[in-house]
C-alpha positions in Angstrom: 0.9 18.5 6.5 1.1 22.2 5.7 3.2 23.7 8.6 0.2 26.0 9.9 2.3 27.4 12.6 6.0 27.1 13.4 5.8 26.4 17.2 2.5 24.5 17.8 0.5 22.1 15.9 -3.3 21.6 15.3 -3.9 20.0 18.5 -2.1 22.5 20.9 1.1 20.3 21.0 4.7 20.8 20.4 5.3 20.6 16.4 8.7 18.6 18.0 7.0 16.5 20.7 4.7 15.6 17.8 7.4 13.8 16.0 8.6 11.4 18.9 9.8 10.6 22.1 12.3 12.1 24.8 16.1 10.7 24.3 16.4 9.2 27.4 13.5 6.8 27.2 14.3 5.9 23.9 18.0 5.1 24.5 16.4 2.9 27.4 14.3 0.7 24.8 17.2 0.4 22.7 19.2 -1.3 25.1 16.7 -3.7 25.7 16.6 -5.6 22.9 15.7 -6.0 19.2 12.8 -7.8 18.1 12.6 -9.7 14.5 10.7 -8.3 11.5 8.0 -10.7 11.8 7.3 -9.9 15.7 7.1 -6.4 14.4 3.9 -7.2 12.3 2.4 -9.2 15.2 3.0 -6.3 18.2 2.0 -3.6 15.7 -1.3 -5.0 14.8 -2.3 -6.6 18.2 -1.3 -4.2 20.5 -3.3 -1.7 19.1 -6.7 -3.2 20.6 -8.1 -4.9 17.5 -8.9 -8.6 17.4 -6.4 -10.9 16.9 -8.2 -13.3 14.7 -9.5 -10.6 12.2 -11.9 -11.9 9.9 -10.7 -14.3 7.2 -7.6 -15.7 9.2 -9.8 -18.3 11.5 -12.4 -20.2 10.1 -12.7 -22.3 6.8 -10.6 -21.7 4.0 -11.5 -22.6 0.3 -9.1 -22.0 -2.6 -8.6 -23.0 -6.0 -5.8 -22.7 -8.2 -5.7 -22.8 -12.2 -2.4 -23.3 -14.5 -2.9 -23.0 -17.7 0.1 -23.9 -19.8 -0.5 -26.0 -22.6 -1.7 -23.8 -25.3 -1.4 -25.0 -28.9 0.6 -21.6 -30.2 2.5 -20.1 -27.7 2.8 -22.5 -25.1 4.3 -21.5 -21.7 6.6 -23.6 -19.3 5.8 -23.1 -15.8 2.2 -22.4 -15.2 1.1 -25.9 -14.2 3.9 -26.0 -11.8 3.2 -22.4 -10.1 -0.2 -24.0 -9.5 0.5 -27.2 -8.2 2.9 -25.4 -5.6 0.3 -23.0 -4.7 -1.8 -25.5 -4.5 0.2 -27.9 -2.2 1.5 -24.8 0.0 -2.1 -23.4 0.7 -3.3 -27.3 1.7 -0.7 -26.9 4.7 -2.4 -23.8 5.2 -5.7 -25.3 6.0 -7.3 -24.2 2.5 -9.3 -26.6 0.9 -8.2 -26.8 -2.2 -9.1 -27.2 -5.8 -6.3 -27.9 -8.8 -6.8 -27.5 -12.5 -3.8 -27.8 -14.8 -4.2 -27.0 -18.3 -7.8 -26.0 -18.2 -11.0 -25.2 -20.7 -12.8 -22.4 -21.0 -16.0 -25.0 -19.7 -13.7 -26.3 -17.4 -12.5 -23.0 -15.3 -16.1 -21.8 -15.3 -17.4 -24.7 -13.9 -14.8 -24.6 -11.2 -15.3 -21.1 -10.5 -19.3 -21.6 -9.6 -18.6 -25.0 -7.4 -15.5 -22.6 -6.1 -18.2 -19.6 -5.0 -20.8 -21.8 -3.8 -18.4 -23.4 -1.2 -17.7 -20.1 -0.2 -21.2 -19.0 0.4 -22.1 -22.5 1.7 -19.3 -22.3 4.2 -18.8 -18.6 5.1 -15.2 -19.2 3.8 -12.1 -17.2 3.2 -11.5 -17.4 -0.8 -8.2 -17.4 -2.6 -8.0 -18.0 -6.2 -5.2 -18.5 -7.8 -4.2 -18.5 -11.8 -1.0 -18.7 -13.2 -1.4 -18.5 -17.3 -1.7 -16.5 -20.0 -4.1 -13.0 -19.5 -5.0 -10.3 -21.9 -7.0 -7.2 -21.6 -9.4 -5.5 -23.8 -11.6 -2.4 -23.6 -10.1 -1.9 -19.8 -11.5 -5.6 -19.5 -9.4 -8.8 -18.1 -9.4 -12.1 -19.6 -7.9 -15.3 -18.8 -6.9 -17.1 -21.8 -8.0 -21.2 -21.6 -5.7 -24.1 -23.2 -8.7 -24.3 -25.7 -9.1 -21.1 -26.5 -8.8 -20.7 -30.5 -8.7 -16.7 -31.0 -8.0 -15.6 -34.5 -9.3 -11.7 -34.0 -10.0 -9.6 -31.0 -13.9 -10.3 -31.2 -12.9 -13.9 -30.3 -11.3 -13.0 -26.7 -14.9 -12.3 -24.9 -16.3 -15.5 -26.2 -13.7 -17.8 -25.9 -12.0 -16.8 -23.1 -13.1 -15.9 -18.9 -13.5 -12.7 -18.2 -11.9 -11.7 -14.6 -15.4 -10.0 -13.4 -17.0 -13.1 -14.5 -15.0 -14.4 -11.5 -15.5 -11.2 -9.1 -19.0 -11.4 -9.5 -19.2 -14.7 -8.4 -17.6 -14.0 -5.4 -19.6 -10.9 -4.2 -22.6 -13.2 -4.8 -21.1 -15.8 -2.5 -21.1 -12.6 0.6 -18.1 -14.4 2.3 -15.8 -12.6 4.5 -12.4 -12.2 3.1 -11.7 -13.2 -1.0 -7.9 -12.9 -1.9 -7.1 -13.0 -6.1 -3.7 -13.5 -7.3 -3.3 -13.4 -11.2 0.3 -14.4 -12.6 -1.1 -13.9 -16.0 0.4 -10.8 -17.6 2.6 -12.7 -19.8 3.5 -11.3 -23.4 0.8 -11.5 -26.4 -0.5 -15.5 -26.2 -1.5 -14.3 -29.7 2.0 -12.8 -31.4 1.1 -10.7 -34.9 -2.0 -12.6 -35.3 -4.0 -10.6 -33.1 -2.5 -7.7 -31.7 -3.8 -6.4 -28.3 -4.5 -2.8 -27.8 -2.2 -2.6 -24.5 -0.1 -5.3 -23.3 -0.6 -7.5 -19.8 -4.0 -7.0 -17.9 -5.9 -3.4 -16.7 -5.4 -2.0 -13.9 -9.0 -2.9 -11.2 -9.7 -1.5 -7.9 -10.5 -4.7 -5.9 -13.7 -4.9 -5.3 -14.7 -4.9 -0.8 -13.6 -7.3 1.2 -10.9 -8.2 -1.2 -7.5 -8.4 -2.7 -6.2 -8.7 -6.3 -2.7 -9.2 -6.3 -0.9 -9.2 -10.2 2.4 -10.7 -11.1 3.5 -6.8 -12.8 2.4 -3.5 -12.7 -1.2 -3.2 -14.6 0.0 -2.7 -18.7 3.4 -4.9 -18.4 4.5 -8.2 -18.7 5.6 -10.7 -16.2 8.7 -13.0 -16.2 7.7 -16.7 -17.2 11.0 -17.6 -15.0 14.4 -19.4 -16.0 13.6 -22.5 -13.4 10.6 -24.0 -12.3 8.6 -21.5 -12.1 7.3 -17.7 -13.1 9.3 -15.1 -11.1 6.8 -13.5 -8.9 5.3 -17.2 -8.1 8.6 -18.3 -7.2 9.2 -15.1 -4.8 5.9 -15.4 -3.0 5.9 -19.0 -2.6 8.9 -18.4 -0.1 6.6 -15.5 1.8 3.0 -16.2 2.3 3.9 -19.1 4.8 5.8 -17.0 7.3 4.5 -16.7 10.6 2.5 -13.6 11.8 2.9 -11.7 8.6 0.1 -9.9 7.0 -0.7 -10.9 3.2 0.0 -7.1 2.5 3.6 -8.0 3.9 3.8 -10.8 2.1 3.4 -9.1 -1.0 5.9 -6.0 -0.3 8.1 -8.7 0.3 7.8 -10.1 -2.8 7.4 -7.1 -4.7 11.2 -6.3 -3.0 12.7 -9.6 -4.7 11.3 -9.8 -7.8 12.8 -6.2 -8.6 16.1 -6.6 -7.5 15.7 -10.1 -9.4 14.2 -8.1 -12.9 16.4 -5.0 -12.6 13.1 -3.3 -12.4 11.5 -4.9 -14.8 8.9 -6.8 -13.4 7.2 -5.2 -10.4 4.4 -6.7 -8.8 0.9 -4.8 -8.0 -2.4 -4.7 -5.6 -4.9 -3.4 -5.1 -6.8 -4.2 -1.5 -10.0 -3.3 0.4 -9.5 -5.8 3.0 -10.8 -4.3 6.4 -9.0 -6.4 8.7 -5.6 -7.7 8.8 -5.1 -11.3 6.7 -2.5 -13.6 7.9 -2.0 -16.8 6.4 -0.3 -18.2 9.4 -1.8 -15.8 12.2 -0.2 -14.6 15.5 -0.7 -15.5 18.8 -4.2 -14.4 20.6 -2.4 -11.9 22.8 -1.8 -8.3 22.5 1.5 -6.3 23.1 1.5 -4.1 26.3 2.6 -0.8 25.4 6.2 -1.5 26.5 6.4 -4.0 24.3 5.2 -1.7 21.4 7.6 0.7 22.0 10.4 -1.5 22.1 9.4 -3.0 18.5 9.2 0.3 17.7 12.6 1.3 18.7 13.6 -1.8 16.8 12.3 -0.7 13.6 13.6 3.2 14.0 17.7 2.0 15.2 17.1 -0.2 11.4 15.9 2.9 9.8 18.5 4.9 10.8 21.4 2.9 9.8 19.6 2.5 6.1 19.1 5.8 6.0 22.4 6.6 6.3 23.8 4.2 3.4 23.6 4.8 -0.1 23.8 0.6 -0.5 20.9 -0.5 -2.3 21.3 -3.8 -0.7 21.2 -2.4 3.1 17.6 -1.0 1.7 16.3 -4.0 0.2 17.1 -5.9 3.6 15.4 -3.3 5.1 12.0 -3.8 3.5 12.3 -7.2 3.8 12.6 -7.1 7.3 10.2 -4.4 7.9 7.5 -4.4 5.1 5.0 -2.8 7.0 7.0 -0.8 9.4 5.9 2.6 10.9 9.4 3.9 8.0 9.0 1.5 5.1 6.9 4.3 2.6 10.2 6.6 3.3 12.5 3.6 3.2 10.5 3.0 -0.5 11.2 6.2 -1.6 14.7 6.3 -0.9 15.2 3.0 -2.6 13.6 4.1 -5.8 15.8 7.9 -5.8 18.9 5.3 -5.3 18.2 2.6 -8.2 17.2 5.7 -10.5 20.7 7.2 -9.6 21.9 4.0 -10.7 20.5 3.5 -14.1 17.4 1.8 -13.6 13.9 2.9 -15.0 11.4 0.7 -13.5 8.2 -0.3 -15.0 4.9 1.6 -13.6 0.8 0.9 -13.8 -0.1 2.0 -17.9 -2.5 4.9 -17.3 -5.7 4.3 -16.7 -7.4 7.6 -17.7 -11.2 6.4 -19.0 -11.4 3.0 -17.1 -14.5 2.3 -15.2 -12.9 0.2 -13.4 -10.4 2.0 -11.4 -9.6 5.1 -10.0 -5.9 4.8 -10.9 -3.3 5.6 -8.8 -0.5 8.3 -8.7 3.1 9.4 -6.9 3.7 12.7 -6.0 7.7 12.9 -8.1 10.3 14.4 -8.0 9.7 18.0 -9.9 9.9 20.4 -6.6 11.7 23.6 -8.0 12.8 26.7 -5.9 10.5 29.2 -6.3 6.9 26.7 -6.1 4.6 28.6 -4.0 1.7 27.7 -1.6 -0.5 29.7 0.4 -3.4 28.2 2.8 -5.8 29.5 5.2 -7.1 27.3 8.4 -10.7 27.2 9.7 -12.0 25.8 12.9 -14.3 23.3 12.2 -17.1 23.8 14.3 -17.5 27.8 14.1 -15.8 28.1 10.7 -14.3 31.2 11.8 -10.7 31.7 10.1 -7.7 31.2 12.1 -4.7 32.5 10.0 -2.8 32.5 6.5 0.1 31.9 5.4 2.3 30.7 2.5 5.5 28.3 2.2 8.0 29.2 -0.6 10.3 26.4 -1.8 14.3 27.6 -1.3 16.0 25.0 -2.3 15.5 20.9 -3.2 17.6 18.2 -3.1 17.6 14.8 -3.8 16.5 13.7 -0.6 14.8 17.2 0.7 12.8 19.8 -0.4 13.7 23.3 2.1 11.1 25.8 2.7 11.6 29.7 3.5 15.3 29.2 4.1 15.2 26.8 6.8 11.9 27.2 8.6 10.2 23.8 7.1 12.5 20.8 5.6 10.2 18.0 3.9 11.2 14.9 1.6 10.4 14.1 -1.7 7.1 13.0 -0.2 5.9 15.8 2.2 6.9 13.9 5.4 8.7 16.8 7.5 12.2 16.1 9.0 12.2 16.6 12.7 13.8 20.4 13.7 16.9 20.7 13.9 16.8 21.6 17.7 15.4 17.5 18.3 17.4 15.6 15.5 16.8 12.9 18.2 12.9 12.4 16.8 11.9 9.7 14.4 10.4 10.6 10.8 6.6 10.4 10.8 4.9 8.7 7.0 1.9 10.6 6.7 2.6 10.5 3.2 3.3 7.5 1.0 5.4 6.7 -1.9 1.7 5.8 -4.2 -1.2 6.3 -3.9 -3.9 4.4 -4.6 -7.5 3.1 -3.2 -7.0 0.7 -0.5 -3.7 1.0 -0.2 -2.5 1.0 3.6 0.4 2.1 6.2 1.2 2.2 9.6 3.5 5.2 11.7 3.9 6.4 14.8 3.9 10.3 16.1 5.1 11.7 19.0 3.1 14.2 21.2 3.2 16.2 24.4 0.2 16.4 26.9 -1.6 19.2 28.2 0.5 18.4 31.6 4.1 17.9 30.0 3.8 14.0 29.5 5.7 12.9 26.0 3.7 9.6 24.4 3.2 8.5 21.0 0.8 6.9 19.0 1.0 4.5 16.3 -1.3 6.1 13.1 -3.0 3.8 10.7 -3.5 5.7 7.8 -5.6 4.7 4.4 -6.3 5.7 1.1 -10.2 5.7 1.3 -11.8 7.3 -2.1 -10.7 9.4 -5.1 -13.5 12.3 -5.5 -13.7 15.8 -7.2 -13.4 18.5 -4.4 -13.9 22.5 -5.0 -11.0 24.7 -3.1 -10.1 28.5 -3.4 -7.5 27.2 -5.3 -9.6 25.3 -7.9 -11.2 21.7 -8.4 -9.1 18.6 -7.8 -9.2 14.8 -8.7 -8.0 13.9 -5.4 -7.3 11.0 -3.0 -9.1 10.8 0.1 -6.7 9.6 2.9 -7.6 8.7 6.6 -5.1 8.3 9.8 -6.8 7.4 12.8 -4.7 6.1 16.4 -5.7 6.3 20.0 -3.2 6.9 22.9 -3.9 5.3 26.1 -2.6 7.1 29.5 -3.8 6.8 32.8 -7.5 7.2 33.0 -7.9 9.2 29.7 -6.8 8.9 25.7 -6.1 11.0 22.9 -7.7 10.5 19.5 -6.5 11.2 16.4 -8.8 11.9 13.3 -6.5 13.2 10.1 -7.8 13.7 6.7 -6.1 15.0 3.8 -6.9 15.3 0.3 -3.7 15.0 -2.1 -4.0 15.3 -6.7 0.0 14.4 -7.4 -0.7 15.1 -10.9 -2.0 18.8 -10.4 -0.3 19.8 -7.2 2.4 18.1 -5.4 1.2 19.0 -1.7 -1.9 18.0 0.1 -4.9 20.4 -1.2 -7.1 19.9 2.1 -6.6 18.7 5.7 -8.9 18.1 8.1 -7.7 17.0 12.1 -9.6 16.3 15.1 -8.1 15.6 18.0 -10.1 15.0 21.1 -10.0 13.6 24.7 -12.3 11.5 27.2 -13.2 15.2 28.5 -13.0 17.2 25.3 -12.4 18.4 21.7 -8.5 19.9 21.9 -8.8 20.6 18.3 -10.5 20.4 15.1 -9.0 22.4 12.4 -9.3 22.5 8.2 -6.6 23.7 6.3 -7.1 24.6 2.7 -5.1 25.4 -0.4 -5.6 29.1 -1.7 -3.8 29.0 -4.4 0.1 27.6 -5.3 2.2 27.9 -8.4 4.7 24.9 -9.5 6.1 24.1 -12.7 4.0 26.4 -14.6 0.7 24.9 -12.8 -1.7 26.9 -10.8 -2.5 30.3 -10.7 
């Protein structure tokens, strides 16, 4: 956030004590042992209170998966088996299952109505599952059935299923959780006989209560695989069955793999509004005590730091793997990328989706700082709206892993996350900002305060990207993203709550362009502050 003052924060605390915790308890957690990357996912997400069992992870399960293969002109190899090992997997899940290979346009709608009426019949999580060939047109996705016979673009509507044919299905079925993965972004079905306007599928924000997982980035192809089957099926098949791992997890998991595996080529996307955690094999119904929490936590910072420290891509990758939703894996994302672009690589990204009514696209912040970018901000309290202060940041100097403000007095990454002072190199990094941003899109952090009576805690921040929405500053009108971090710290008889919103436009202005934090007590309101831009100047933009 914009470093409103250089000695205390918004809530009265410590601007160091705000990052993490005193050395000597954390050198005790470290000696106590180091937990695996999966019982990180479990501690983190029950020992923060919630249930368990979030919706969609007990209860019926009803799937149905779709490979699509045999087409008469551009047949494709591995589609029917991508399904059947879905298919197979998900059964040992405890999904009820439904299999078509090589299907008809009669035959996959059909499917998809007896597929949403078991889900409203049976208040049933819902995955579907197609692996095949998928085209869009006019922002709209289409999977392509064995008997479709398209000869012009007016063809693909009425000879082929549209996706929202399918999403609207399920929102009439009002089940709890529906999770869609599409590994159908395979080259032109249709070669110089019908050329497409954009190549693989649009981008779609999933629709609530639901994922949408795709084999690429929206507007790229996908890999129909060397062996038995397409690349990002083959990665995920050895992920979604892993104990205690959330399907958002899963997914980073695979998204890891099948990048190192494509040289960037192929990267997979979502897109989620899921409210509660998803886990295909679910964790225990317990809940970590706090010393527990801490010591996963400790687990997942002594990894961090010796990534950190390594230039080896490899050392990275592991790291992801291990800790796909750890409270460092948006920094740890960040680094990788600055690495494998050091190296030569120039990854695919989502086709813009300017004019879409489908989505509200999805944006990362860069790489362009330059000495000399300018930002000035004013804070207001809240309640009386009376202003508290003004002040400005000047970028010094950048690097390629930090961006220095003033000479010294504020050192960010790439991303805006600020590196602990100098005086307490000892504090752990805290991700307030991610590597993309995009609706739904979620992560997890911790951040270290002091209380009122000298007692160091932290908190572990769940943070989200709620809306995209136009908002009026001094500084002008932004397209921005609309992100959340809540967390509640637990001591004694009392707690400390944590409300922070910011508002963030990458492609207009690289730093947040509003914040709003709240931070209260069982007894009282300790702060509740909004800071906004005035005005800034980067790269030519802004006044």
């Amino acid at each position: 956030m914009p470093h409103a003052d250089s000695s205390r924060n918004c809530a009265g605390t410590t601007v160091e004590a705000a990052a993490g915790v005193d050395a000597g308890r954390r050198e005790w957690l470290c000696r106590t042992g180091v937990l695996s990357g999966s019982a990180l996912f479990a501690a983190l997400t029950t020992g923060t209170g919630r249930r368990a069992l979030a919706a969609g992870t007990a209860g019926p399960r009803v799937g149905m998966a779709i490979g699509n293969g045999g087409y008469r002109d551009s047949p494709l190899t591995n589609p029917a088996n991508d399904a059947r090992a879905i298919a197979a997997l998900l059964t040992r899940l405890g999904f009820d299952m439904t299999l078509l290979v090589d299907a008809t346009r009669s035959g996959m709608q059909s499917a998809m109505h007896q597929f949403a009426d078991a889900l409203a019949r049976k208040r049933a999580t819902g995955l579907f599952y197609y692996a095949g060939h998928g085209v869009q047109l006019a922002w709209r996705n289409y999977l392509i059935p064995v008997d479709a016979s398209i000869d012009t673009l007016d063809d693909v509507p009425a000879r082929s299923v549209e996706l929202n044919h399918l999403l609207g299905l399920l929102a009439q079925a009002r089940n709890p959780v529906n999770i869609v993965i599409l590994d159908a972004c395979r080259d032109n079905p249709f070669g110089n006989r019908v050329p497409l306007e954009r190549k693989g599928l649009s981008q779609f924000d999933a629709p609530p209560g639901s994922l949408l997982a795709y084999a690429t980035a929206p507007g790229n192809a996908a890999s129909d695989g060397a062996g038995d089957h397409g690349l990002f099926t083959e990665c995920l098949l050895r992920e979604i069955d892993i104990p205690e791992l959330r399907i958002e997890d899963a997914l980073k998991r695979t998204r890891v793999k099948v990048r190192h595996l494509s040289a960037g080529k192929q990267i997979p996307w979502e897109s989620s509004s899921l409210e509660d955690d998803f886990y295909f094999v679910p964790p225990a119904r317990k809940s970590a005590s706090e010393a527990a929490q801490d010591v996963v936590l400790e687990s997942a910072l002594q990894a961090w730091r010796l990534a950190e420290q390594s230039d080896d891509v490899a050392r990275l990758e592991d790291y992801l793997h291990n800790y796909p939703g750890g409270p460092f894996s948006e920094i740890a994302q960040a680094r990788l990328d600055r690495l494998l672009a050091s190296q030569g690589e120039k990854p695919v990204a989502p086709a813009a989706a300017q004019g879409s009514p489908f989505t509200k696209g999805s944006a990362r912040v860069g790489s362009g700082a330059r000495p000399g970018d300018r930002y000035a901000y004013r804070t207001l309290d809240l309640f009386s709206h009376a202003e508290q202060r003004r002040w400005e940041e000047v970028v010094t100097l950048v690097s390629d892993d930090r961006i220095v403000f003033d000479g010294g007095k504020r050192v960010v990454d790439p991303l805006g996350n600020d590196f602990p002072a100098p005086r307490r190199p000892e504090l752990p990094p805290t991700q307030i900002y991610p590597a993309e941003y995009a609706l739904g899109a979620k992560w997890r952090t911790w951040l270290g305060f002091e209380t009122l009576d000298g007692l160091r805690r932290r908190v572990l921040l769940e943070f989200k990207v709620l809306a995209r929405e136009k908002i009026a500053l001094p500084a002008g009108t932004f397209d921005a993203f609309k992100v959340q971090g809540r967390g509640t710290a637990f001591f004694g008889g009392n707690y400390l709550k944590w409300d922070w919103k910011y508002w963030i436009d990458p492609p207009a202005c690289r730093r947040p362009v509003l914040i709003e934090l709240h931070t209260y007590s069982r007894q009282r309101n300790l702060a509740a502050d909004r800071t906004e831009l005035l005005e800034f100047r980067e790269q030519g933009r802004g006044v």
